[in-house]
C-alpha positions as CSV (number, residue, x, y, z in Angstrom):
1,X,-28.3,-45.9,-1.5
2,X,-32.5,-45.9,-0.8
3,X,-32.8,-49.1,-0.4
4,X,-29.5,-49.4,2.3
5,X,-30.5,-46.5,4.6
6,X,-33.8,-47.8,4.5
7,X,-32.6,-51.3,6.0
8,X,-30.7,-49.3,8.4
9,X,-33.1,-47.4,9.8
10,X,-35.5,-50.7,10.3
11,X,-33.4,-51.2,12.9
12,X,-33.0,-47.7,14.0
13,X,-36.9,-47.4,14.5
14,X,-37.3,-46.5,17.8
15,X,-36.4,-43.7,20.4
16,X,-32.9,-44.5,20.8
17,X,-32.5,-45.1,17.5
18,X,-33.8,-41.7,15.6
19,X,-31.4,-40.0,18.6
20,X,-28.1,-42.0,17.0
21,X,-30.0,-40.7,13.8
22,X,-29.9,-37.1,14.9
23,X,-26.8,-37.2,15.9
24,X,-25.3,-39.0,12.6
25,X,-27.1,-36.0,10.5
26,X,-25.1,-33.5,12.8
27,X,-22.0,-35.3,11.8
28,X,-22.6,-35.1,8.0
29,X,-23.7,-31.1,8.4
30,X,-20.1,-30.4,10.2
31,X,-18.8,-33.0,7.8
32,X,-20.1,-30.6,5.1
33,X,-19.2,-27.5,6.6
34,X,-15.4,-28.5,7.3
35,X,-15.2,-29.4,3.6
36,X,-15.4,-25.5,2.4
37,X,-13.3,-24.2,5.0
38,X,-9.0,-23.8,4.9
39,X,-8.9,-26.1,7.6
40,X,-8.1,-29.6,6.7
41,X,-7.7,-30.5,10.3
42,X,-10.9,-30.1,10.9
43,X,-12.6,-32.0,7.9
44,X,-10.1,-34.9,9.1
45,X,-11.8,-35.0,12.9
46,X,-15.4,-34.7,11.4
47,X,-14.7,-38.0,9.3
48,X,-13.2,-39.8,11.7
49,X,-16.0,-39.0,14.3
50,X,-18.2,-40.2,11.6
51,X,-16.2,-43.7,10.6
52,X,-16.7,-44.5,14.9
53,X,-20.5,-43.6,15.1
54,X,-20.8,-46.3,12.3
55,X,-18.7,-48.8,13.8
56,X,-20.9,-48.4,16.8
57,X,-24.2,-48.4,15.1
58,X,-24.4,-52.7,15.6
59,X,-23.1,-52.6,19.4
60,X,-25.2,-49.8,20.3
61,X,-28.8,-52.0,18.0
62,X,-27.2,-55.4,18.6
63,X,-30.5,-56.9,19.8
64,X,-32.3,-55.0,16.3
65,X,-29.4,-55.8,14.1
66,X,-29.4,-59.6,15.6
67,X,-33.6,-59.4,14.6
68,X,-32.7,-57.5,11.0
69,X,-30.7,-60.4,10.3
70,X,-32.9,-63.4,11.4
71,X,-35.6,-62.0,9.2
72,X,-37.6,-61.2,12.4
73,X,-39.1,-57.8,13.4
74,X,-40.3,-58.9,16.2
75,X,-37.3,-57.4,18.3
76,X,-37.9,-54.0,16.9
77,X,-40.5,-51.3,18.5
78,X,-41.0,-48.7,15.6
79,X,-41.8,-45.8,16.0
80,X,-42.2,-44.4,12.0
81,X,-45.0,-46.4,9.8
82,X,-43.1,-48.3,6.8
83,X,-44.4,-45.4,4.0
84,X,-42.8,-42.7,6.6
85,X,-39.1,-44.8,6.2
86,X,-39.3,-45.0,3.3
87,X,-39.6,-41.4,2.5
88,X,-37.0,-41.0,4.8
89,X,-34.8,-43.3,3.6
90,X,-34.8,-41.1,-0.2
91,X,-34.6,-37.9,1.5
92,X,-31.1,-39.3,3.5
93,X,-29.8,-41.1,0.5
94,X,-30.4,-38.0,-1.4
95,X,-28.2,-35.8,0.9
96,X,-25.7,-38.5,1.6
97,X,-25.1,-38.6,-2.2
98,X,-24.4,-34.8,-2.1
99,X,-22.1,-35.2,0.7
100,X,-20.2,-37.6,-1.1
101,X,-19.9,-35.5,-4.2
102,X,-18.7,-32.6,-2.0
103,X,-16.3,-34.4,0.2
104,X,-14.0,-34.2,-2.9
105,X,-14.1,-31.0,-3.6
106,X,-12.0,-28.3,-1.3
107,X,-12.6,-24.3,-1.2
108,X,-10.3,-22.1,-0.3
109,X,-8.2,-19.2,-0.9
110,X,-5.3,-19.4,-3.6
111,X,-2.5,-19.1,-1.3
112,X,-0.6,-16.7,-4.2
113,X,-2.2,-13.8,-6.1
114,X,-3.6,-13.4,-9.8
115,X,-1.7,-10.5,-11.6
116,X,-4.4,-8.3,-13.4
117,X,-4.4,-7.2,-16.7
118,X,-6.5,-4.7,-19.0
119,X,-8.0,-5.5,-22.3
120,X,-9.5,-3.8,-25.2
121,X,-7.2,-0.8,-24.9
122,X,-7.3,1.7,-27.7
123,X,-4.7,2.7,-29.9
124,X,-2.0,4.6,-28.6
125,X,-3.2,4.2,-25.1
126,X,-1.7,2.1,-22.2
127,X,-3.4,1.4,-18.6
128,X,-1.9,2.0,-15.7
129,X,-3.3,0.1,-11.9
130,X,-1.5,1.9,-10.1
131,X,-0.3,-0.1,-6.8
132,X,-3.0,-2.7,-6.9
133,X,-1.9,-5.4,-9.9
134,X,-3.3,-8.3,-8.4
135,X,-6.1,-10.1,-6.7
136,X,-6.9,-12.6,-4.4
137,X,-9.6,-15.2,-5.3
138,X,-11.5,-18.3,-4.1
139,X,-12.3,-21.4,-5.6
140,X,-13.6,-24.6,-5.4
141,X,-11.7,-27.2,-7.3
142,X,-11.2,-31.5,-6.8
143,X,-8.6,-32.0,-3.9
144,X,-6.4,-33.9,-6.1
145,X,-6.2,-30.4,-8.5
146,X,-5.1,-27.8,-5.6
147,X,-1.6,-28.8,-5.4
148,X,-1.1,-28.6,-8.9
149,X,-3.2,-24.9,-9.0
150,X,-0.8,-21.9,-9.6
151,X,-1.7,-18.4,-10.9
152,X,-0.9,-19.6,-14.7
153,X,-4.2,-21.6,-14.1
154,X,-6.2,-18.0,-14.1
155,X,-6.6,-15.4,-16.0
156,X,-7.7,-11.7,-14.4
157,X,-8.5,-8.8,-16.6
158,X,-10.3,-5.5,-16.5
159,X,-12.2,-4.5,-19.8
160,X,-11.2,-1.3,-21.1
161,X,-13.3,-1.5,-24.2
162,X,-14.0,1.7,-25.7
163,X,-13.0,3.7,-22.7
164,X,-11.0,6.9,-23.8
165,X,-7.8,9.1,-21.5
166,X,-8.6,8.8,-17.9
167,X,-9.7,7.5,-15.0
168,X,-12.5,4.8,-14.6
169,X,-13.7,2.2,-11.4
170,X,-13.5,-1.2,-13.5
171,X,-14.6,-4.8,-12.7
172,X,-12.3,-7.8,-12.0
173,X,-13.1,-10.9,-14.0
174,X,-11.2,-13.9,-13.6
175,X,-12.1,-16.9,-15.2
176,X,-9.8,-20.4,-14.5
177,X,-8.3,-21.9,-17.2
178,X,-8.6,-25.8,-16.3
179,X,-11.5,-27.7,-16.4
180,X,-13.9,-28.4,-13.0
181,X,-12.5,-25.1,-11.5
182,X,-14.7,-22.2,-10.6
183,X,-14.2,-19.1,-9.1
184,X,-16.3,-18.3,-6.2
185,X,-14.8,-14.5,-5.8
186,X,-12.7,-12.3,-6.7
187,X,-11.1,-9.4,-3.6
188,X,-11.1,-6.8,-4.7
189,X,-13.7,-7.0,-7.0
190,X,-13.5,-3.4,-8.9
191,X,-10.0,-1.8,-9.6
192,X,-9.4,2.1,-10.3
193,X,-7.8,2.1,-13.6
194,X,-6.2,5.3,-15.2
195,X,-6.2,5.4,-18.7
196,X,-2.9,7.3,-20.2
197,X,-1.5,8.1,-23.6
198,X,1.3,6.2,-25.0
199,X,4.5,8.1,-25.1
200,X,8.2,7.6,-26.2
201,X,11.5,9.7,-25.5
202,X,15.0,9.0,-25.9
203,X,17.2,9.2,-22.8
204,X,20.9,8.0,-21.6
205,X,22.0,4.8,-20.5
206,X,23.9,4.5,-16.7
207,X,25.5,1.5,-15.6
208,X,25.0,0.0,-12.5
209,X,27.6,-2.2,-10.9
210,X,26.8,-5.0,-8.3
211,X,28.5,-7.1,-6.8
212,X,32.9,-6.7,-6.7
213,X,35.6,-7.9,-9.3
214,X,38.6,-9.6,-7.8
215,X,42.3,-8.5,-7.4
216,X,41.4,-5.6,-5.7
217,X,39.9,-4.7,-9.0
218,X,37.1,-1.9,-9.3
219,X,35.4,-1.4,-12.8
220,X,36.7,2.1,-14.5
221,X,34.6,4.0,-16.7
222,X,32.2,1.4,-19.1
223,X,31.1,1.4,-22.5
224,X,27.5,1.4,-23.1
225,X,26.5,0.5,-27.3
226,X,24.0,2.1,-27.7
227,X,24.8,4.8,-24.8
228,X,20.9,5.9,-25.0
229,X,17.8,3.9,-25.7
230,X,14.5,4.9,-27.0
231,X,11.6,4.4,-23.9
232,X,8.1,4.2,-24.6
233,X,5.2,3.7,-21.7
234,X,2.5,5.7,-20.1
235,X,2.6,9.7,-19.7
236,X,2.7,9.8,-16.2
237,X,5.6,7.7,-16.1
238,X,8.0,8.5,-19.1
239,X,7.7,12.8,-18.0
240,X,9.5,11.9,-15.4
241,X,11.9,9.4,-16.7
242,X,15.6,10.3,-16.8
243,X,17.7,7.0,-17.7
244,X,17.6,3.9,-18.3
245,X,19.7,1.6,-16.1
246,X,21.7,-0.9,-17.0
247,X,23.0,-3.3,-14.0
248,X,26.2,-5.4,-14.7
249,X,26.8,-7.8,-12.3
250,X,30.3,-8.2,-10.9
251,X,31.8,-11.9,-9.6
252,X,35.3,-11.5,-9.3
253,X,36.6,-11.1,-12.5
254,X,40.0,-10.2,-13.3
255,X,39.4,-9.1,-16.8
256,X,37.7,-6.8,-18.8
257,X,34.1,-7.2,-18.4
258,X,32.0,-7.5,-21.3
259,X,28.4,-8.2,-21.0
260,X,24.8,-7.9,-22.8
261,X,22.7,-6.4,-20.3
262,X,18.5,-5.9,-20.3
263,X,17.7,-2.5,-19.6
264,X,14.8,-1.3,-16.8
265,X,13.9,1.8,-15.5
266,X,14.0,2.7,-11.8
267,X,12.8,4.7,-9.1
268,X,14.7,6.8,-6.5
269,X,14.8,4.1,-4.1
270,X,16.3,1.5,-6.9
271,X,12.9,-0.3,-7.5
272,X,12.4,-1.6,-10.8
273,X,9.1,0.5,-13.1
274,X,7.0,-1.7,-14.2
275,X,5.2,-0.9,-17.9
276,X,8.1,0.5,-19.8
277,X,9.5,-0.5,-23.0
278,X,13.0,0.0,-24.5
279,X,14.1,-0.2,-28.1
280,X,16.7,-1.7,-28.1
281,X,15.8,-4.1,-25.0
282,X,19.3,-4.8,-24.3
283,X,22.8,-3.1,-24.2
284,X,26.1,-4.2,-25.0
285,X,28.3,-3.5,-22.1
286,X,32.5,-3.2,-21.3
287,X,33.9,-1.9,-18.2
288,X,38.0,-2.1,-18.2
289,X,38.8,-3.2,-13.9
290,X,41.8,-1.1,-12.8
291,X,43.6,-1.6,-9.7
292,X,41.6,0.3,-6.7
293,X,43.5,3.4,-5.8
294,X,43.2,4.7,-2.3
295,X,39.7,5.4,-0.4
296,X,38.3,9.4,-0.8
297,X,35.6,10.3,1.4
298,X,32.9,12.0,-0.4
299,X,29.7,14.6,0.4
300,X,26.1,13.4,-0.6
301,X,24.3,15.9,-2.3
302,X,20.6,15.2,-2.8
303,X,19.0,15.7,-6.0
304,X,15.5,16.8,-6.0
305,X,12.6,17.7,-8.5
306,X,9.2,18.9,-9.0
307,X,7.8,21.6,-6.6
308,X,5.4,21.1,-3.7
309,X,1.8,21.5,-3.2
310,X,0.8,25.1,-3.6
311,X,1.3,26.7,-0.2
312,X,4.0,24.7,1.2
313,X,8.1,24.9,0.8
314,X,11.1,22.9,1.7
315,X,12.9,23.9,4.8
316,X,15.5,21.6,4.7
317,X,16.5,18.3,3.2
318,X,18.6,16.0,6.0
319,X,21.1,12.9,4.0
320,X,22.3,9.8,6.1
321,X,24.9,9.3,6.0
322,X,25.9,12.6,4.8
323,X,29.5,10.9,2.7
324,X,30.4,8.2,1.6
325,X,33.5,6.6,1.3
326,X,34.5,5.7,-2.3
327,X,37.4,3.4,-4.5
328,X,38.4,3.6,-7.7
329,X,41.3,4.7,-10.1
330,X,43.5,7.2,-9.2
331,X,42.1,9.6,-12.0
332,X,38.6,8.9,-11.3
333,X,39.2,9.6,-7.5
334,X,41.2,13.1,-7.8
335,X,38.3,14.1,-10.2
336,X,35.4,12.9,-8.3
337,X,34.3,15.9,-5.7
338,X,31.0,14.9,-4.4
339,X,27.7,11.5,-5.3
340,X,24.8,12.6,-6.0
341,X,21.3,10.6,-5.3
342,X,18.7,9.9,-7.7
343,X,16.3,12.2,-8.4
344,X,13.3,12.0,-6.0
345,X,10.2,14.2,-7.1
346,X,9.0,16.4,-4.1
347,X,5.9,17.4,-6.1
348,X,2.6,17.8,-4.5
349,X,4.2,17.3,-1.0
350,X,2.4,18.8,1.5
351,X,4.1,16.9,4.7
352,X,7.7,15.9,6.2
353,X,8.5,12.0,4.3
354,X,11.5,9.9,4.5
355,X,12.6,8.3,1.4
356,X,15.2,6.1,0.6
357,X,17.3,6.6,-2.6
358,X,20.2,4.9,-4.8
359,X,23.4,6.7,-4.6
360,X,24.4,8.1,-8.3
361,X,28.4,6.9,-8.5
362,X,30.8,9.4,-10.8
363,X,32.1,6.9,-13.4
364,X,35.1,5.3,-12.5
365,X,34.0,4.7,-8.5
366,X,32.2,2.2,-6.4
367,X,31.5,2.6,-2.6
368,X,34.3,1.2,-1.0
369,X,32.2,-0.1,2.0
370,X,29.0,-1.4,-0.5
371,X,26.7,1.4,0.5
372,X,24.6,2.3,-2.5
373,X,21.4,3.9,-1.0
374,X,21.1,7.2,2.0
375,X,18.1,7.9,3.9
376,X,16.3,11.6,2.8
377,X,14.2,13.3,5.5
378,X,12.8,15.9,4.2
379,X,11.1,18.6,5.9
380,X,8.5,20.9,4.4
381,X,6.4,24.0,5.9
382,X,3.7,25.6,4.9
383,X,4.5,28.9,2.7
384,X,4.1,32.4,5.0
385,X,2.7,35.2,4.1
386,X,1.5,39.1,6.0
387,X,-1.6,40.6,6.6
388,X,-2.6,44.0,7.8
389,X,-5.9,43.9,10.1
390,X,-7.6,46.1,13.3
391,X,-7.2,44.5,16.6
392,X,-9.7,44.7,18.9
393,X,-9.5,46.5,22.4
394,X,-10.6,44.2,25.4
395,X,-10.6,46.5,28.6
396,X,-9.7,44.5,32.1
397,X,-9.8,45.1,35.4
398,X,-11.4,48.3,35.3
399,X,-13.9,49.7,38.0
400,X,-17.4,49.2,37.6
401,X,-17.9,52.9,38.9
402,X,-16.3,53.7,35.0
403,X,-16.7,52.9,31.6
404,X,-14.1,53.9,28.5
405,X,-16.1,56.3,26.4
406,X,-12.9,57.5,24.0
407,X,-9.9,56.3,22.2
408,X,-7.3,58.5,20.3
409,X,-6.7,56.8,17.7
410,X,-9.2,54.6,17.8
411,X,-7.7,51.9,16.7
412,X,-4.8,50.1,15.9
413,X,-3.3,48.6,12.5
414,X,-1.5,45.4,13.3
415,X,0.9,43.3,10.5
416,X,0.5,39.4,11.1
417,X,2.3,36.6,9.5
418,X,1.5,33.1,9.2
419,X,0.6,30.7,6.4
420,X,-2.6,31.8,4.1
421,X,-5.2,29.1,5.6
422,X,-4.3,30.7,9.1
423,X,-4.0,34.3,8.2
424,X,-7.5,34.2,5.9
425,X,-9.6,34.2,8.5
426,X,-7.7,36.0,10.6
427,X,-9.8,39.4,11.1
428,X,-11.3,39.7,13.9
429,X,-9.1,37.2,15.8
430,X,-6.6,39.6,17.2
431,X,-7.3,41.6,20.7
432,X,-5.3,44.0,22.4
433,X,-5.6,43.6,26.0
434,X,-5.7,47.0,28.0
435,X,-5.2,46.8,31.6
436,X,-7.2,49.3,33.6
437,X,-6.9,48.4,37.3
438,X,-4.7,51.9,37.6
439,X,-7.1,54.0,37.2
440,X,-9.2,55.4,39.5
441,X,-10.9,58.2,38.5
442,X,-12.2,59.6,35.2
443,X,-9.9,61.4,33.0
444,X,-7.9,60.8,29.5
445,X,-4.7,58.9,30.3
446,X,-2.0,57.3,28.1
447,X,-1.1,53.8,27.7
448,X,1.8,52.4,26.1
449,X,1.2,49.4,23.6
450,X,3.4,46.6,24.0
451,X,3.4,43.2,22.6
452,X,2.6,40.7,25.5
453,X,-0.6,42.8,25.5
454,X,-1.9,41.3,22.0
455,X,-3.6,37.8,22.0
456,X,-3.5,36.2,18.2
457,X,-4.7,32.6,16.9
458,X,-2.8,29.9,16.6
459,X,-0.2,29.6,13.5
460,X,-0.4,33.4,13.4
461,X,2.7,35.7,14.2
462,X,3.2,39.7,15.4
463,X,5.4,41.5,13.2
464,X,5.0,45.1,13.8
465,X,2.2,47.0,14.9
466,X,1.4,51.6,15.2
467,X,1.1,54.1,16.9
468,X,2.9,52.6,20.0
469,X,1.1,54.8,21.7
470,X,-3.4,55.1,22.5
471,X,-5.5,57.6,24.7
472,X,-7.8,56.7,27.0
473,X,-11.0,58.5,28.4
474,X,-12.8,57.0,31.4
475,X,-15.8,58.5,32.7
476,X,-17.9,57.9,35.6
477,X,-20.8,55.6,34.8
């Protein structure tokens, strides 16, 4: 490679000549460049700009190249000594090789994510990543591997070695698992990883129907072997754990339906739990299809657990659509009087939300119309409370020839409501506005108290207030 760019620039070795050079270095840089970046397009226009300043290198040197090649030098004016090429000459030969090299190899970003896992866990003890379970990465690998590069190829864990219950910030590390791969980073590097107790706890079995039978068929009440299941996971997941579910798909059978279904837990709004375990994994399901009876219009009623944060309450809890209409048998439907939701846990709520959440079925129905989830806005307020406190008197629009020396009583007691955080600081806040202007003279006169004369902060409420009633003695200045 020396020896050919040093030939090359023999003929290059002049003004116009170490220009082209210049310019053929710029090239290879962008050339370089395009090579680590998600654009292909690009790398493609960098090459091909290179391939035509080659192809021009003879037209634009014909005269040098036409000397280069008749073994004469006299049609060259240099303009580096022979040592100075040839140092040149290794120094471009050295970079061009490392070009080379990198031109087949292509960084980028994994166009699909690496699902995390924890290692090194205790006994007994189960992780839990809470919504982040994977990362994105880049790497640099040969072109010819990237199309063949999946997330099988890596493996991402967090090390959880000798770390007890809790919660700890933990480091990413991916490594690949093919050869002349590496992983130049990892986003986000560090996950928050909460370290939880392994738990079990036996609860029912529900069947879940989807899809619809044919005939005009609906599936009556099924048969679940074993009819509960014994769940085992982290703490913060299996307290609040009611059922299993077990979802048996309908295609328009006409028969009986007998099926061996996997089991998964779910959340109010019908998404599946990840990090649960069932013993037995599987259930052996029969649902008997009846003939549909006629359609029954049912009420929703919302089913909701846990309490909210401390200071705050439910005010009301809004379901849309309110019923639903519902077919089954004719036994199942004069028994059936309302569907409930699945539980969603309100606890720790400190704001309005809107949820959506699966519809809970009696046995022996399916929604006539396929609905099988309702939209929950709930609204919650902060918790009120009272509070007893002194107003202050503010005196307007009296003369500046007077001044209030007396008050009988002097003071007032005033009962407030409002939420705790308002009515804590409350003292202090609330004035009583006495209006003046009416008086002339000095003398004691009596004013009624009314409430448009009290002023209070915001979030805070007048209940009641005594005496109704004050006496006032003005006095000449």
């Amino acid at each position: 490679m020396a020896v050919l760019v040093w030939f090359v620039l023999r003929c290059i070795n002049n003004e116009k000549g170490l220009r082209f050079l210049a310019l053929f270095v710029g090239l290879l840089l962008l050339l370089t460049a395009s090579a680590y970046l998600p654009l292909s397009g690009t790398h493609l226009v960098t090459q091909i700009l290179i391939i035509m300043a080659v192809v021009a290198l003879p037209v634009l040197f014909h005269q040098e190249w036409i000397g280069l090649l008749k073994g004469s030098r006299q049609a060259i004016t240099p303009l580096l000594n022979t040592p100075t090429t040839i140092l040149w000459a290794i120094l471009i030969a050295i970079f061009a090789t490392i070009i080379s090299i990198g031109i087949t190899v292509k960084t980028g970003r994994l166009p699909v994510s690496i699902p995390v896992t924890a290692v090194n866990l205790g006994t007994g003890l189960t992780a839990n990543l809470g919504s982040q379970t994977s990362v994105d990465i880049i790497v640099s690998a040969n072109r010819d591997q990237w199309q063949s590069l999946t997330d099988k190829a890596f493996s991402a864990t967090v090390d959880l070695n000798g770390q007890g219950e809790g919660t700890y910030n933990t480091t990413v590390n991916v490594t690949a698992k093919i050869k002349d791969v590496t992983v130049r980073s990892v986003q986000p590097g560090q996950l928050v990883v909460t370290v939880e107790p392994i738990i079990k706890k036996t609860v029912p079995i529900v069947a879940k129907f989807a899809g619809t039978a044919g005939n005009d068929l609906v599936p009556d009440v099924p048969t679940l072997v074993p009819d509960k299941v014994e769940v085992s996971g982290a703490k913060s997941i299996i307290s609040t754990l009611t059922e299993a579910t077990a979802e048996v798909k309908l295609n328009g059978e006409t028969a009986t339906v007998i099926q061996k279904v996997t089991l998964q837990a779910e959340d109010a709004s019908g998404s599946v739990i990840a990090g649960v375990t069932f013993d037995p994994a599987e259930v052996d399901v029969s649902v008997p299809l009846v003939k549909a009876g006629k359609l029954k219009t049912l009420g929703v009623r919302p089913i909701i657990t846990g309490t909210p944060k401390a200071g705050y309450w439910i005010d009301t809890i809004q379901v849309t659509p309110a019923a639903v209409a519902v077919t089954g048998s004719m036994d199942a439907l004069n028994a059936a009087t309302e569907v409930t939701t699945a539980s969603f846990d309100v606890s720790n709520l400190s704001d309005n939300a809107q949820t959506q959440v699966n519809l809970v079925f009696p046995s022996g129905l399916t929604s006539a119309d396929n609905t099988s989830k309702v939209t929950l806005n709930i609204s919650v307020k902060p918790s009120t409370t009272t509070k007893t406190t002194t107003p202050q008197f503010v005196y307007a629009n009296l003369s500046t020839a007077l001044t209030v020396t007396n008050l009988s009583p002097t003071g007032l007691s005033a009962l407030v409501t409002g939420s705790a955080a308002a009515l804590a600081s409350v003292d202090g806040q609330v004035k009583v506005a006495l209006d003046l202007s009416a008086y002339k003279s000095a003398g004691t006169y009596a004013i009624t108290i009314t409430n448009s004369m009290f002023t209070l902060p915001s979030g805070v409420s007048l209940v009641s207030f005594l005496p109704s009633a004050i006496s006032v003695t003005i006095e000449n200045k």
